[in-house]
N, CA, C and O atoms as a printed pandas DataFrame, in Angstrom:
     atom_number atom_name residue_name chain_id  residue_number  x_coord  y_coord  z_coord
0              1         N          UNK        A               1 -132.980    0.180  143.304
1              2        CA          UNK        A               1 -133.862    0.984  144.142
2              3         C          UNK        A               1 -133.033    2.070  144.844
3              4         O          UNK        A               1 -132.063    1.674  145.490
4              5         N          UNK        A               2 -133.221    3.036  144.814
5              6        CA          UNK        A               2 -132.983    4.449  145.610
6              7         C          UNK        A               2 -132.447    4.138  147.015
7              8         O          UNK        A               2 -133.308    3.623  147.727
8              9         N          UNK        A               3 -131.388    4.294  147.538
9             10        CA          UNK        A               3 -130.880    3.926  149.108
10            11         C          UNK        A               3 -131.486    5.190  149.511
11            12         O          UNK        A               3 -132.248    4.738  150.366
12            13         N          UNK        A               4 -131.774    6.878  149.515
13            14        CA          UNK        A               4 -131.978    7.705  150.261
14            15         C          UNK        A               4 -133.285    7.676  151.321
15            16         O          UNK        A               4 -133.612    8.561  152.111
16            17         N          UNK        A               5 -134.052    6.120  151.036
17            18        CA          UNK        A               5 -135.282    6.033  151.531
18            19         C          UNK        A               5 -135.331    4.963  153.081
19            20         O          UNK        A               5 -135.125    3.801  152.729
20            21         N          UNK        A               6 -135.464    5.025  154.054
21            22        CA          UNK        A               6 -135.212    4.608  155.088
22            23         C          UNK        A               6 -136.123    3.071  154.402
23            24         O          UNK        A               6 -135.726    1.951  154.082
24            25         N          UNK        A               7 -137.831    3.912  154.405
25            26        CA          UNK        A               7 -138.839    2.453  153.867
26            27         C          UNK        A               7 -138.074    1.639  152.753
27            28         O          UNK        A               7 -138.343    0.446  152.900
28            29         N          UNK        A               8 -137.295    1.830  151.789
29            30        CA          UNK        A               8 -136.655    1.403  150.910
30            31         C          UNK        A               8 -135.187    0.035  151.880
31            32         O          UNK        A               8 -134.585   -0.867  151.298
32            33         N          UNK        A               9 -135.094    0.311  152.983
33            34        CA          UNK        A               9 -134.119   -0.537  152.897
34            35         C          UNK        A               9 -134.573   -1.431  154.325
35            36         O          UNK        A               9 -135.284   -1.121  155.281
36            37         N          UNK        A              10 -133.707   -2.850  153.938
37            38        CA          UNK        A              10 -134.389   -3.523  154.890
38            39         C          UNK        A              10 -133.074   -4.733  155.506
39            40         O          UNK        A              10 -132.088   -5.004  154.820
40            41         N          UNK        A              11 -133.318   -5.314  156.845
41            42        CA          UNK        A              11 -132.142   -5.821  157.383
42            43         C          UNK        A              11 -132.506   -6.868  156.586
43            44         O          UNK        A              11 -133.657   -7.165  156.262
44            45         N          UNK        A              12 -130.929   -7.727  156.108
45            46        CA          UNK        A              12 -130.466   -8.961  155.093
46            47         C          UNK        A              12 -130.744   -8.501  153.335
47            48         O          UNK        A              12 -130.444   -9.246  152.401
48            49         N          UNK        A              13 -131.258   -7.374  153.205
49            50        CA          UNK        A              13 -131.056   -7.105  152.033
50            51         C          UNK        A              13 -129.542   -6.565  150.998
51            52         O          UNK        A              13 -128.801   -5.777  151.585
52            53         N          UNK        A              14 -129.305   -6.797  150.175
53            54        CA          UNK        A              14 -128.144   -7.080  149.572
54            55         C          UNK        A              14 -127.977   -5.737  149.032
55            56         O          UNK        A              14 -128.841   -5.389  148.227
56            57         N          UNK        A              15 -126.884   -4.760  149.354
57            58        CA          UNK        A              15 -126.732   -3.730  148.795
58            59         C          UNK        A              15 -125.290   -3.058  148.420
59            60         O          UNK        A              15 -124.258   -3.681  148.670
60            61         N          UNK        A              16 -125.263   -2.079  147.960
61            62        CA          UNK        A              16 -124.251   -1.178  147.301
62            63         C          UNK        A              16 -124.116    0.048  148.473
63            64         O          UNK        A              16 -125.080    0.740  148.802
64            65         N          UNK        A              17 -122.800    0.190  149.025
65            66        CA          UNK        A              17 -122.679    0.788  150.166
66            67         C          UNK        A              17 -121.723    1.758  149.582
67            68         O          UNK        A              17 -121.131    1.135  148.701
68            69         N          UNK        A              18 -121.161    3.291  149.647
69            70        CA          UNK        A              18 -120.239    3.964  149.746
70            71         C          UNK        A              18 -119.756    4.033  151.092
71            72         O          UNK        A              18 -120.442    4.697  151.869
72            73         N          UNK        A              19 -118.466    3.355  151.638
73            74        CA          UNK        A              19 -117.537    3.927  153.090
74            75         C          UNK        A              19 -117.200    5.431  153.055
75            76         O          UNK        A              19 -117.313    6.241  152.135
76            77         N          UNK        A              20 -116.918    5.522  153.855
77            78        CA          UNK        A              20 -116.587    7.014  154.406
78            79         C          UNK        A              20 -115.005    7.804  153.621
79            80         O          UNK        A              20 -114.684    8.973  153.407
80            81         N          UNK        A              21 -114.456    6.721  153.423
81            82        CA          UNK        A              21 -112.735    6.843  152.903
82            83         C          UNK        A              21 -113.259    6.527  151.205
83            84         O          UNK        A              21 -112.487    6.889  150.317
84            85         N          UNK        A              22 -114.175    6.056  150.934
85            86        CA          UNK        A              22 -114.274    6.007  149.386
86            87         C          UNK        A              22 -115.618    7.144  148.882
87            88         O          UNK        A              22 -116.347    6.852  147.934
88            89         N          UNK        A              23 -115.794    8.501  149.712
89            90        CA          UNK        A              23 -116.903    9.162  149.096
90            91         C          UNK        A              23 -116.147    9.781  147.881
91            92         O          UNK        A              23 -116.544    9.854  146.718
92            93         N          UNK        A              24 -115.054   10.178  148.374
93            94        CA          UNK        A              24 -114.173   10.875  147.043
94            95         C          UNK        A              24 -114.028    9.832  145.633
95            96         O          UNK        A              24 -114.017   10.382  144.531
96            97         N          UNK        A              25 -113.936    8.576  145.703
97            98        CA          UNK        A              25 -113.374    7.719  144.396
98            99         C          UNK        A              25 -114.772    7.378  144.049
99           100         O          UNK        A              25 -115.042    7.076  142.886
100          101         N          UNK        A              26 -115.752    7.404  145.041
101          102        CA          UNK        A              26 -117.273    6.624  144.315
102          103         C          UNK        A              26 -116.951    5.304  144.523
103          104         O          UNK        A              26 -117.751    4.706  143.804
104          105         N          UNK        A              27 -116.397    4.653  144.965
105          106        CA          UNK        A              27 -115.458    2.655  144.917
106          107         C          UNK        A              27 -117.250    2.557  146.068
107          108         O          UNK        A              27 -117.635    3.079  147.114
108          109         N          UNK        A              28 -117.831    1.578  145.045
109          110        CA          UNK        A              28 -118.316    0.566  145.961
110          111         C          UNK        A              28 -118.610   -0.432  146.784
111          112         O          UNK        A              28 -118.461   -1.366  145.996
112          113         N          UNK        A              29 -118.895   -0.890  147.718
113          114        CA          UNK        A              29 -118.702   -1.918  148.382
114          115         C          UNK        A              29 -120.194   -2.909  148.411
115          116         O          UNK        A              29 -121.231   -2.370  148.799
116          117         N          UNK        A              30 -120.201   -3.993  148.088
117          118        CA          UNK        A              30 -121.579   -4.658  148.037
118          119         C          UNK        A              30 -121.275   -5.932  149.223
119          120         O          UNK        A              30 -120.259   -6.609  149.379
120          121         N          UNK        A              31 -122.904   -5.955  150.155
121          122        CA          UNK        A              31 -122.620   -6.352  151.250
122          123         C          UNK        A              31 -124.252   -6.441  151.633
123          124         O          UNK        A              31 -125.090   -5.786  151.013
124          125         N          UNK        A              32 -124.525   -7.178  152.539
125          126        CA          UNK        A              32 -125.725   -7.353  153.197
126          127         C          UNK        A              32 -125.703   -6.628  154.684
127          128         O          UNK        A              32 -124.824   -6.529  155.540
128          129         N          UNK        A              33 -127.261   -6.101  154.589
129          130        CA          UNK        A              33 -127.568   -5.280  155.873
130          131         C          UNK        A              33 -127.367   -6.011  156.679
131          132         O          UNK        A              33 -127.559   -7.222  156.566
132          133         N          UNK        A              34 -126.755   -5.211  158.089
133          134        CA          UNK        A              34 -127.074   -6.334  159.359
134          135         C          UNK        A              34 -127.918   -5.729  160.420
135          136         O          UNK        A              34 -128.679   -6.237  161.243
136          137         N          UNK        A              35 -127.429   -3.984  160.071
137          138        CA          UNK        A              35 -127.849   -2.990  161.064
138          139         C          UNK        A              35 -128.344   -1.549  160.024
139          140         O          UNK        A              35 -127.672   -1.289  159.026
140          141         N          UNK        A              36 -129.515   -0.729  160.383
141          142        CA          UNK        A              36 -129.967    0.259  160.156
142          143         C          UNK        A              36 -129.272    1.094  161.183
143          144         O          UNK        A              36 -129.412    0.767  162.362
144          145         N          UNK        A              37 -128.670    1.949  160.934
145          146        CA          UNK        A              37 -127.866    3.199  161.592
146          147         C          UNK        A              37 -128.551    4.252  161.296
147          148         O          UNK        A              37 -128.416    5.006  162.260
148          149         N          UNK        A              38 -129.197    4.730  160.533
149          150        CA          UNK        A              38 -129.821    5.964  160.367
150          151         C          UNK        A              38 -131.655    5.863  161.075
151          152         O          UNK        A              38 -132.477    4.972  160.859
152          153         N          UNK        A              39 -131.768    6.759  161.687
153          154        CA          UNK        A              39 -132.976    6.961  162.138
154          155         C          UNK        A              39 -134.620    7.703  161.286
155          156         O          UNK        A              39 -135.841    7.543  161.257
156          157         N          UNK        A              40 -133.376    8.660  160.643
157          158        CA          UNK        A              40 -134.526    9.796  160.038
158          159         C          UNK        A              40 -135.222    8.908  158.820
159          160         O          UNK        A              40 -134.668    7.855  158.505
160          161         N          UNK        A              41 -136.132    9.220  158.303
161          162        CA          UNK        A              41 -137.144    8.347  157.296
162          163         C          UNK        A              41 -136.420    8.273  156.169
163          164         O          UNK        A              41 -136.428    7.271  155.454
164          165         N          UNK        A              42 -135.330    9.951  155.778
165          166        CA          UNK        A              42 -134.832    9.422  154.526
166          167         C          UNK        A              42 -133.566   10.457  154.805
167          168         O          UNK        A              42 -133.639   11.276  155.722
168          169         N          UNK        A              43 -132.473   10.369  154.003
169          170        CA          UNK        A              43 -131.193   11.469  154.047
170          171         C          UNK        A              43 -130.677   11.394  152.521
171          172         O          UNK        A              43 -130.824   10.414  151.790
172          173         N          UNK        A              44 -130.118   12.466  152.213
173          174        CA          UNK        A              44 -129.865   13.074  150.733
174          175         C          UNK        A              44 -128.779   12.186  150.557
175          176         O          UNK        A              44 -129.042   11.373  149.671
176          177         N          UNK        A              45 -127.825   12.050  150.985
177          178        CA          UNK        A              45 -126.549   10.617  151.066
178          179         C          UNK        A              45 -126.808    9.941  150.934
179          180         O          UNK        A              45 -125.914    9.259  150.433
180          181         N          UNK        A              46 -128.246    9.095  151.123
181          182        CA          UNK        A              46 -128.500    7.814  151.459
182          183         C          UNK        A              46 -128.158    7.024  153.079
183          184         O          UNK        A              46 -127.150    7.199  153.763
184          185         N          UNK        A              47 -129.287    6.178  153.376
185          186        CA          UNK        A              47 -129.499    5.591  154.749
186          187         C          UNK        A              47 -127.983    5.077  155.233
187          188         O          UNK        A              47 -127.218    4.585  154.404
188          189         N          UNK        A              48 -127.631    5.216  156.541
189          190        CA          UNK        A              48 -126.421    4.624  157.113
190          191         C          UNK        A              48 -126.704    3.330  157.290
191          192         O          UNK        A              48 -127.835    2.993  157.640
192          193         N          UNK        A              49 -125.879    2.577  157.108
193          194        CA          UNK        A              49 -126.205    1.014  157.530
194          195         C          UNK        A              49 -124.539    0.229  157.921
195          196         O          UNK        A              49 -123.499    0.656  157.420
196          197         N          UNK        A              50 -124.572   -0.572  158.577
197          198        CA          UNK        A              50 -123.667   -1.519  158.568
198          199         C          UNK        A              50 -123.856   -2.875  158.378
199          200         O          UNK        A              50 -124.552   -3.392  159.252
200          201         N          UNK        A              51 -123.385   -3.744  157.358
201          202        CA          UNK        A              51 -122.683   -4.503  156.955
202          203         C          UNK        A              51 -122.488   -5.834  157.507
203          204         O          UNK        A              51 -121.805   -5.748  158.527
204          205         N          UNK        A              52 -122.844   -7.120  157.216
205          206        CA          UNK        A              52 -122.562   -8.325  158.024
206          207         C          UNK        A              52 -121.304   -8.438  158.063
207          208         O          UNK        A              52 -120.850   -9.072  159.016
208          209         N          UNK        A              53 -120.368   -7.879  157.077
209          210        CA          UNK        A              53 -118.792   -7.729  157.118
210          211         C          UNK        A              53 -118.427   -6.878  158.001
211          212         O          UNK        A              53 -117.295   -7.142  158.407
212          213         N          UNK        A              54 -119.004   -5.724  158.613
213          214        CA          UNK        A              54 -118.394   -4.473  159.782
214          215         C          UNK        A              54 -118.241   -3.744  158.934
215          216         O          UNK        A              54 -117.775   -2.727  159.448
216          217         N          UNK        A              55 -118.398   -3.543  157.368
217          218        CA          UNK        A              55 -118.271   -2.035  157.339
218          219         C          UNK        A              55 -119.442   -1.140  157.633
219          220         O          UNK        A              55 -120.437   -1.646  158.154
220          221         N          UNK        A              56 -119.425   -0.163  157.417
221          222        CA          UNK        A              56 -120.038    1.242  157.508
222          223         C          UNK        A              56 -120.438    1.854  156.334
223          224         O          UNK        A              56 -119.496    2.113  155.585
224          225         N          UNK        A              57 -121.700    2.214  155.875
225          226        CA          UNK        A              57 -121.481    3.076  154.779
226          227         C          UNK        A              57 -123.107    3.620  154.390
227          228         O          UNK        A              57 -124.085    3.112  154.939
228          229         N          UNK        A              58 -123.237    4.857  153.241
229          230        CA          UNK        A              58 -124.628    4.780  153.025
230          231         C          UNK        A              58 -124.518    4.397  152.132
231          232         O          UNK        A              58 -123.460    4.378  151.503
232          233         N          UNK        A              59 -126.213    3.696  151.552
233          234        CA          UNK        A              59 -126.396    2.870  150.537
234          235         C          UNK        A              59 -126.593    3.786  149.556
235          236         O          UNK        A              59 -127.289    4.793  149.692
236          237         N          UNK        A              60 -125.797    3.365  148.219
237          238        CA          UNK        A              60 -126.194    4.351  147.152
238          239         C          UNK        A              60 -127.549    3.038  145.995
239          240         O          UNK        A              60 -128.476    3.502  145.333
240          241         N          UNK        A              61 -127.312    1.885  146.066
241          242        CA          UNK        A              61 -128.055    1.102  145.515
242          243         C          UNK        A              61 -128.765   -0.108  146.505
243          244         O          UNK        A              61 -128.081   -0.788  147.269
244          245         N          UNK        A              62 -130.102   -0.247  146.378
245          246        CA          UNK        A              62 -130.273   -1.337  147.043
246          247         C          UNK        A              62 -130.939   -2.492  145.818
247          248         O          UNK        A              62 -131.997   -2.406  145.195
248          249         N          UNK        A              63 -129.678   -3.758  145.759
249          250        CA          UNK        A              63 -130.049   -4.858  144.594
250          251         C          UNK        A              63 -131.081   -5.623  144.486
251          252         O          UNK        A              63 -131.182   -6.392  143.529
C-alpha cells in the first residue's frame, strides 16, 4: 500500500520506513508504527512516522 497517504497508515501497523541518513542509498528499515508525525492528509515523501524501535522515517511501503 502507498505510504504517501496519511488514511493509508495506521498506529501498530508493520511498515517499510526510509531514515533520513538512508534517502540517498534507498536502505530500508521495516518496523511497526508507534507514532504518526506527520499531520497533513498526505506528503509526496510519504507520511513521517516513528518506530517502536525510535527510529524516524517516511513510509515508502505499508505491509
Amino acid at each position: 500500500m502507498d505510504g504517501t497517504k496519511r488514511s493509508n497508515i495506521t498506529i501498530g501497523a508493520t511498515v517499510h520506513i526510509v531514515e533520513k541518513q538512508n534517502q540517498g542509498n534507498g536502505e530500508l528499515t521495516k518496523g511497526v508504527i508507534k507514532t504518526i508525525l506527520t499531520k497533513s492528509p498526505n506528503h509526496p515523501h510519504g507520511i513521517k512516522v516513528r518506530l517502536e524501535s525510535g527510529e524516524v522515517g517516511r513510509v515508502k511501503e505499508v505491509l
